[in-house]
Each structure stands twice: as structure tokens, then as C-alpha cells.
N, C-alpha and C positions, 0 to 999 in steps of 0.2 A: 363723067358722072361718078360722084363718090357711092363706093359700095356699103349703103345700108341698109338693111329694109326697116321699110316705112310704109302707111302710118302704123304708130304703137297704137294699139286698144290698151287704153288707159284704163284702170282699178282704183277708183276713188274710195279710200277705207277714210270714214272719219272716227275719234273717237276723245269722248268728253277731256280726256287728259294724258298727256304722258309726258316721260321725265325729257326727252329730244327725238321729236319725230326722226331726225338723220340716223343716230341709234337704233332704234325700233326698227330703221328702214334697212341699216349693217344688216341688224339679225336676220332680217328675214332675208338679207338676201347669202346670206351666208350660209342657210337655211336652203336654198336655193331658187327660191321663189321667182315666177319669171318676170321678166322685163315689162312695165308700165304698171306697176305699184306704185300706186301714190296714197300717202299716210299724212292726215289733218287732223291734231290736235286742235280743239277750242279752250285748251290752257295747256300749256307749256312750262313746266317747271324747272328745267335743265338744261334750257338751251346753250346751244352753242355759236358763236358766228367767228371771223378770221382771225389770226394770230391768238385764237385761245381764248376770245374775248366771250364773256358770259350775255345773250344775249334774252335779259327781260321781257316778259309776259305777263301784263298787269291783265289779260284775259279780252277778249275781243277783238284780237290782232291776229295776224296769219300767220301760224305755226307749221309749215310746208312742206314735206319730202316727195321725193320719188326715184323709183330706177330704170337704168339704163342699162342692157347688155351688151353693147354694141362687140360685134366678131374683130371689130380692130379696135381697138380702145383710144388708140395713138391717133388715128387718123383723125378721132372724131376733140378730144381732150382737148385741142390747141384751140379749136372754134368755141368748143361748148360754153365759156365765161361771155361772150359777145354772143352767140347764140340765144340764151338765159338773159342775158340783159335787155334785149331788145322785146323778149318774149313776154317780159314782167312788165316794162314799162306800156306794151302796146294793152294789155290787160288791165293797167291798174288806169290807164284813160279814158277805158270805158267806162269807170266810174267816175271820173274827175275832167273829162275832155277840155275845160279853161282853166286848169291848175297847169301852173309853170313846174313841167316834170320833165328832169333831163338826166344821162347819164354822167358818172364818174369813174374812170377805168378801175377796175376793168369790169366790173359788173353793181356800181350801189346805184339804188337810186336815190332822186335828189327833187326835192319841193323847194323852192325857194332857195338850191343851194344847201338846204338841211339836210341830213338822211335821211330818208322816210322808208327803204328797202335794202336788201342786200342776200346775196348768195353765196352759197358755202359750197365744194363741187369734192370730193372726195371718192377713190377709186382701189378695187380689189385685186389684186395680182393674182388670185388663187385659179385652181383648174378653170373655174366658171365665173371668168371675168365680170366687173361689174362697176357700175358709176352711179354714186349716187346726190344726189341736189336737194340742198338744203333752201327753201326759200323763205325769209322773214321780213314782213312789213308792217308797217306803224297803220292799224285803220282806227282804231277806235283814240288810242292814244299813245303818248310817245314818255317811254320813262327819261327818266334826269341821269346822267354820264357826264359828269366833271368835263370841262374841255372838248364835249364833244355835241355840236348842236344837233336835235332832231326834230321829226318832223312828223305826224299822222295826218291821214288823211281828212280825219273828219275836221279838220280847220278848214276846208275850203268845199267839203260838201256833207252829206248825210254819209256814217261811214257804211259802208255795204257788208253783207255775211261773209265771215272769212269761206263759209264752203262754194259761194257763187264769186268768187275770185279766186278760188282754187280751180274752179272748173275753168274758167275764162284763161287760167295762166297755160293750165293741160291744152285749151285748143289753140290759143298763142305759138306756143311750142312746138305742136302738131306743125304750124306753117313752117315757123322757122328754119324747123329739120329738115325741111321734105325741101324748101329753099336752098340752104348751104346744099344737101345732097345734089341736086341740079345745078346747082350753077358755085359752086365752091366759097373761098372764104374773099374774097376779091370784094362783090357787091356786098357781104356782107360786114365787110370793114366799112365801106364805103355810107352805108345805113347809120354803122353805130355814130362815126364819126358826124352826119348830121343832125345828132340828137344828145352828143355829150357837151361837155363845155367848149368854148371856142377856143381857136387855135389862137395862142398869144396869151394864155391863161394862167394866170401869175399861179404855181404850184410847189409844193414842195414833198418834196419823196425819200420818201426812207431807205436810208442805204447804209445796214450794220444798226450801229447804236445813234446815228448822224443822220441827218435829213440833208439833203438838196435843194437848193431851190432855183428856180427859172422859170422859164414857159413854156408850155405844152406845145409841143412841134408836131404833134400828129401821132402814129399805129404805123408800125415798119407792116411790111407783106408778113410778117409773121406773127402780128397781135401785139411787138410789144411797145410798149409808151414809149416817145422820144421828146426827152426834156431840152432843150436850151436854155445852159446854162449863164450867168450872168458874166462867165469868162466868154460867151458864144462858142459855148466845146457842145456838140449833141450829144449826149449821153441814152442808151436806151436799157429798159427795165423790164425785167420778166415778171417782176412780183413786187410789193413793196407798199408798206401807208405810204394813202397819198391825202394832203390835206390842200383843199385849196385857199388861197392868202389874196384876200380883198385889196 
């Protein structure tokens, strides 16, 4: 059994607006504030999502944070991207349960293939260690990014409150943790991989300033991607855009 105590008593703060829930969510924890602080902005003006990427808030969408203290940081960091994935998608079904929503390594979610979610995981090295998760999805509507298609939810139903999908993502999460903590990262590979793109999945992955391309060969026992490439060499990936090619 992995050592962490569980469950967290979640602290739902919501508030009319702020420049990046993740931000807000640093301060306070650097501040010291303790572990299951969760901060929902109902407009975001400063978001952030990965490699730097600015991520928009036309207002009615899910502006997300929250923290984690966990007493080994290490132990818990390697699962938490597939953790958080599985946690978001089982959340955002219960508002969509016949929308086509599947994962994209290592943690976006995908409508149709489009983006429609994605997580940001960020961590403190300081005396009073700390982790914090950024979560952002399309509900009401999905802004325009050159080259990059998106997706909200409300195409395929009525969109829901971003606070009662914040609450839905905190008791998602509640499982998931208390899950991997019982029974490790094994079944929980084994979860994401039923719920991402299939195996043979024509993909391409960023490696430097150059992409890759092949087919997705599965999650090593340690989370990371493993591409086949069209030399048939395995290649695997700790991090990296990945874009999938129809």
C-alpha cells in the first residue's frame, strides 16, 4: 500500500474572477495553507495551460485549481497526470454520458478527438512541500487557436455550472487517490489505457524543435508513451506535444 493519507477534505473557494486560479492557488500555498484547497474562478483572465500556452476564458467554462501535500511528493508525481485524467473524464460524463470522450497522453481530454480539457500539475520544493493542479475545460464554449481544433461541451448537451463540475472532479479524484494508494499504478495504467486512443494510433510527438511520427504502442510500467516509429524502432517519451494525424 502506497503511504498517503486519504480521503482529503476538500475546500471549495469559488470566486467571480481571477487573473490564474494555479497562481492564486502557488500563493496560497506558499502562504502555507493546507492541503485540499480548491480555487474556481467563473472568469479567468490569465490562464495558463502547457508549454507556456495561454489558455482562454470567454467566461462559463472551468477555471480549476487545487492542493496537494503529499509527505513524499516523488512517490505520488509519476501517477498524478493519469490519476487527474481519469478523474476529469469520469466527472465531465456525468454530464455528457453519450459524448465520444477519450483520453490523450498524458492527461487532455478529447470530444470527438478535439480538445475539450487539459491539466497543468506544478510542484514546490520548499520546507512544506506542495502540488498543485490546474484543471481547464471547454463547457460553455471553445475559443479559436490556429492549428489547434477544440471542443466544449455544450455541442453535445446543455453545458452544466462550472461549480457542480468542480465539485464532481474533487469527488472523481477522492476515488482515484484512495485507488492508486491501495492497489498502485499497475490497474491504474491499465484504466487510462482503456479510455485513450487505441493502440496503432497514427501520432506524432515532439522531440526538441522536431516532431516524431508513428503509432502509439502503449505506457511503459512507468507512465511513459511508447511510439513506433515508421523505422519500427520503439521510442518512449517522458513529456512532449503530442498531436494525433488522421
Amino acid at each position: 500500500m502506497i503511504s498517503y493519507k486519504l480521503p482529503i477534505q476538500w475546500r471549495l473557494e469559488c470566486h467571480d474572477e481571477l487573473k490564474s486560479t494555479s497562481d492564486f492557488c502557488r500563493h496560497r500555498a506558499e502562504e502555507g495553507a493546507a492541503e485540499g484547497l480548491a480555487v474556481l474562478a467563473f472568469k479567468q483572465t490569465a490562464g495558463r495551460g502547457t508549454r507556456g500556452r495561454h489558455w482562454i476564458d470567454p467566461g462559463g467554462n472551468l477555471s480549476f485549481s487545487l492542493l496537494l501535500r503529499p509527505e513524499n511528493p516523488n512517490e505520488l508525481i509519476r501517477a498524478l497526470p493519469f490519476i487527474c485524467a481519469l478523474a476529469f473524464l469520469n466527472a465531465l460524463r456525468k454530464f455528457a454520458p453519450d459524448a465520444r470522450l477519450s483520453l490523450k497522453w498524458p492527461n487532455d481530454i478529447l470530444l470527438d478527438q478535439k480538445k475539450l480539457a487539459g491539466v497543468l500539475i506544478e510542484r514546490g520544493e520548499a520546507t512544506n512541500p506542495w502540488i498543485v493542479i490546474g484543471m481547464g475545460a471547454n463547457l460553455k464554449a471553445a475559443p479559436t487557436i490556429p492549428d489547434r481544433p477544440l471542443a466544449f461541451l455544450g455541442e453535445v448537451t446543455i453545458p452544466p455550472h462550472p461549480k457542480i463540475v468542480a465539485q464532481a472532479v474533487l469527488s472523481e479524484l477522492s476515488i482515484e487517490l484512495m485507488q492508486w494508494a491501495e492497489a498502485g499504478f499497475a490497474p491504474l495504467r491499465q484504466r487510462w489505457l482503456a479510455d485513450a486512443h487505441p493502440l496503432g494510433t497514427h501520432l506524432a510527438v515532439q522531440r526538441g524543435d522536431n516532431y516524431i511520427s508513428g503509432s502509439f504502442a502503449g505506457l511503459d510500467e512507468l507512465g511513459r508513451l511508447l511510439l513506433r516509429t515508421d523505422q519500427n524502432e520503439t521510442l518512449s517519451f517522458v513529456t512532449g506535444d503530442i498531436l494525433l494525424i488522421a
